[in-house]
C-alpha positions as CSV (number, residue, x, y, z in Angstrom):
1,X,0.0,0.0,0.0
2,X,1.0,3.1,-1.4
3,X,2.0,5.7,2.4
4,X,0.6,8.9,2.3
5,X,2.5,11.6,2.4
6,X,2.3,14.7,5.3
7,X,1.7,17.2,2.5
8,X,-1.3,15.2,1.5
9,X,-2.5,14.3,4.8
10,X,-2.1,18.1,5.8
11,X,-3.9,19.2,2.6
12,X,-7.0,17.0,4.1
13,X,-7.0,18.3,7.1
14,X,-7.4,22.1,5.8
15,X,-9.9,20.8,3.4
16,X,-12.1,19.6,6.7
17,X,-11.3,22.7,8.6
18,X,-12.2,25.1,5.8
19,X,-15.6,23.3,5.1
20,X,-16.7,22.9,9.2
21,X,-16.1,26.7,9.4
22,X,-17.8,27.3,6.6
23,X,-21.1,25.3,8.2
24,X,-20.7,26.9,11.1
25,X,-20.7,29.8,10.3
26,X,-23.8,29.7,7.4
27,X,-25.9,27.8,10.3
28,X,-24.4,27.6,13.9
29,X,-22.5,24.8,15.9
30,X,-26.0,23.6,17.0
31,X,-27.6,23.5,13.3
32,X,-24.9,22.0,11.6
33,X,-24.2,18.2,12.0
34,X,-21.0,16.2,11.1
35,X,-23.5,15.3,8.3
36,X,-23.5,18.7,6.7
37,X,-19.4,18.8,7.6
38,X,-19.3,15.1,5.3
39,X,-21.3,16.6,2.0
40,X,-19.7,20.4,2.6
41,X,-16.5,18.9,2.5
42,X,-17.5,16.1,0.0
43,X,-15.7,13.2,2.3
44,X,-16.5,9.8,3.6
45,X,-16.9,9.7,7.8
46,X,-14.2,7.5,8.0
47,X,-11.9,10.4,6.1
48,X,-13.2,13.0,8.5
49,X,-13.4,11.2,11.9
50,X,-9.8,10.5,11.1
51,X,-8.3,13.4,11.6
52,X,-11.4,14.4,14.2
53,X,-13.8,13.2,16.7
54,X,-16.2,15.4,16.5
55,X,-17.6,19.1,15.9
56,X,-16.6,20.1,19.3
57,X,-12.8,19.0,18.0
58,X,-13.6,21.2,15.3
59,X,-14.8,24.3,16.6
60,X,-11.7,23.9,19.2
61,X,-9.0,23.2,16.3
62,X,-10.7,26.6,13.9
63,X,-10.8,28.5,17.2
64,X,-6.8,27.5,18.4
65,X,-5.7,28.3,14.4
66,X,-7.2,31.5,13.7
67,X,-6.3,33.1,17.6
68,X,-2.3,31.2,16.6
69,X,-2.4,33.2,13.5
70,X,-3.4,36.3,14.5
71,X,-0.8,35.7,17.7
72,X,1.8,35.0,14.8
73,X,1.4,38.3,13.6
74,X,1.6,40.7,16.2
75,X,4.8,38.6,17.6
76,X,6.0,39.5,13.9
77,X,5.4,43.3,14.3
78,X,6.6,43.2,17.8
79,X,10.5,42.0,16.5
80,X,10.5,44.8,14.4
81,X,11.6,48.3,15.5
82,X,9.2,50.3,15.8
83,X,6.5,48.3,15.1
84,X,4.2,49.1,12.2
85,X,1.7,52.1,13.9
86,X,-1.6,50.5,14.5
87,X,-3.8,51.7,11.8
88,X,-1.6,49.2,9.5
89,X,-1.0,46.4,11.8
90,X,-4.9,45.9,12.4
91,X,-5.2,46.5,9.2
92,X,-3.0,44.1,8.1
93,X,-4.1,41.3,10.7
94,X,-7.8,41.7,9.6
95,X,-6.7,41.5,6.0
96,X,-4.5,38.3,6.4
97,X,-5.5,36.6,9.1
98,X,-9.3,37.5,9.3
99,X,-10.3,37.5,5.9
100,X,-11.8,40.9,5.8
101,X,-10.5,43.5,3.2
102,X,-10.6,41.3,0.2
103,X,-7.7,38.8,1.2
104,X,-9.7,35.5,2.1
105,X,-7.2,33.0,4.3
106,X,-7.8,29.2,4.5
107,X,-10.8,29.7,2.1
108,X,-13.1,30.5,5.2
109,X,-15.8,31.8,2.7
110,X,-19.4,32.0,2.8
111,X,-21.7,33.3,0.0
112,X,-18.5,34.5,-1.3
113,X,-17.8,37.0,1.4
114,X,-15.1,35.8,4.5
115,X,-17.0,33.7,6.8
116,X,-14.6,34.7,10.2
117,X,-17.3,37.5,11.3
118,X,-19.9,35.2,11.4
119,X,-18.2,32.3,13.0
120,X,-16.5,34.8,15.3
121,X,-19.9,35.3,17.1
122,X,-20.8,31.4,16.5
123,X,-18.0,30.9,19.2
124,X,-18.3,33.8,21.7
125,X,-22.1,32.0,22.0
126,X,-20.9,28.7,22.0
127,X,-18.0,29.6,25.0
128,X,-21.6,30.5,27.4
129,X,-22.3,26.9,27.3
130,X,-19.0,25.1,26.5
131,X,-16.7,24.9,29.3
132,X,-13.7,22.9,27.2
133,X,-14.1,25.8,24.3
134,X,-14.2,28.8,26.8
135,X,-11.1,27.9,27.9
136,X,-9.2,27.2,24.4
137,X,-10.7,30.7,23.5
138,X,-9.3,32.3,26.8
139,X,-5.6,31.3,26.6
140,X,-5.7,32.3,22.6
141,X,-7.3,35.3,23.9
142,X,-4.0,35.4,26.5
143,X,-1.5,35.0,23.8
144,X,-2.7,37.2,21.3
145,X,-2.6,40.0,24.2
146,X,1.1,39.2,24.8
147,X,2.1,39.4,21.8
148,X,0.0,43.0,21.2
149,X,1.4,43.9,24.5
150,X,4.8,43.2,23.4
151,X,4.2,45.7,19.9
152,X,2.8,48.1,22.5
153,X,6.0,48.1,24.6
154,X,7.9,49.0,20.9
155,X,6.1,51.9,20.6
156,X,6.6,53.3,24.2
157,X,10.4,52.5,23.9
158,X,10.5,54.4,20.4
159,X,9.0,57.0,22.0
160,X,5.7,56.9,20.2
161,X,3.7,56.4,22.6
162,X,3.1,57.9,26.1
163,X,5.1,55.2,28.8
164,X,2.8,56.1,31.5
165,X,-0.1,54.2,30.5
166,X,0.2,50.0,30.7
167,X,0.8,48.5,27.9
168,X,-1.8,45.8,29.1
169,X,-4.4,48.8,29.0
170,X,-3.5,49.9,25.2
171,X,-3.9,46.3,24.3
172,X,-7.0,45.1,25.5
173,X,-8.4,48.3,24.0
174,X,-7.0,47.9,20.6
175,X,-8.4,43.9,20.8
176,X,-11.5,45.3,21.4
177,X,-11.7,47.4,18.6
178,X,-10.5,44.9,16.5
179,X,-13.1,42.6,17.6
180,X,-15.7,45.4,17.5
181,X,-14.9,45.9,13.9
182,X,-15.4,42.3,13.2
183,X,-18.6,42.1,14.9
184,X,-20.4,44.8,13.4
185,X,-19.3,43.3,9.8
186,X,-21.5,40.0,10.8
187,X,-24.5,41.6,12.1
188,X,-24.6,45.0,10.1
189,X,-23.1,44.1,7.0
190,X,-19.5,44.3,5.4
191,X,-17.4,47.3,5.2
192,X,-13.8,47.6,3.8
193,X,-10.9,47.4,6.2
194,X,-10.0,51.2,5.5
195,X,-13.2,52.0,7.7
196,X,-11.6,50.7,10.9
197,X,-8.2,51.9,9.5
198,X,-9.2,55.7,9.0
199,X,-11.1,55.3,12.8
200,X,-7.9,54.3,14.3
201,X,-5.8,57.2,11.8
202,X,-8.2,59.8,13.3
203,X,-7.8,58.8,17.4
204,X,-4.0,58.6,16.9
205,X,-4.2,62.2,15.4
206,X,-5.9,64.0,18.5
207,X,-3.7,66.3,20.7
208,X,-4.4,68.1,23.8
209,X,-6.6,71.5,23.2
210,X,-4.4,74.7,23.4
């Protein structure tokens, strides 16, 4: 018998990944069953159930890859000096990581528009109820604040931003926004990533009234 190789193997496993977050997030973790995964992905359960046990693996494996990527890139800005301002980092993260903008990664599409928005709220739902997947969202939530709080501490020791406020402070706030952004493209509709690039543009422009 013929052995697989990794790059096939891995090429299987994004194909799975890429069609459960595409189920969830056209009909919710509840609504979707590892049926729907089987024909959205066009696989036999033996193929899927390979690689996973179950939509609660799923949900848990999407959720721990798209919270490493976006952790990947801020770690990335934070090792250069200074870091890119934030405008363009978030801008950038949102573009590569997230799908929004245009720039679609992993293929996590739905109706031909980036399906993270959606599943983005699939999960913070899903975390009320799921112990196991509340956790796995809070340490990717942990890591991705390190690493902004690291880009944070570039600025301060470049001198572009004020050293008297936490750097733990500035990130959590810039998260938020982030997440804001993405939130408001799944219920209200999609915008282009200049729209939260310009907001951020006009905060860092404001100086103290004469």
């Amino acid at each position: 018998m013929a052995r697989v190789s990794q790059a096939h193997l891995d090429a299987r496993r994004r194909q799975i990944l890429d069609g459960a977050a595409r189920c969830f997030a056209l009909n919710g973790f509840h609504a979707t069953s590892m049926q729907d995964v089987l024909k959205e992905v066009d696989l036999s359960a033996g193929a899927v159930y390979r690689y996973f046990s179950g939509k609660d693996e799923l949900i848990a494996a999407i959720v721990t890859e798209v919270l490493g990527g976006i952790r990947e890139a801020f770690e990335e800005a934070a090792r250069q000096t200074p870091p890119p301002p934030p405008d363009v980092l978030v801008g950038r993260v949102m573009t590569q990581v997230l799908g929004l903008g245009g720039e679609v990664k992993h293929g996590l599409t739905w109706d031909g528009k980036a399906s993270f928005p959606r599943l983005m709220i699939q999960v913070w739902t899903e975390t009320l109820r799921d112990g196991e997947l509340s956790q796995v969202l809070r340490t990717g939530f942990v890591t991705v604040r390190e690493a902004w709080v690291k880009v944070v501490e570039g600025y301060q020791e470049a001198g572009l931003m004020r050293a008297d406020i936490p750097a733990d402070h500035v990130a959590r706030t810039m998260i938020a926004a982030a997440q804001g952004f993405a939130a408001q493209q799944a219920l209200f509709g999609s915008a282009p990533v200049e729209v939260i690039q310009d907001g951020l543009r006009g905060l860092m422009s404001m100086e103290p009234p004469r």
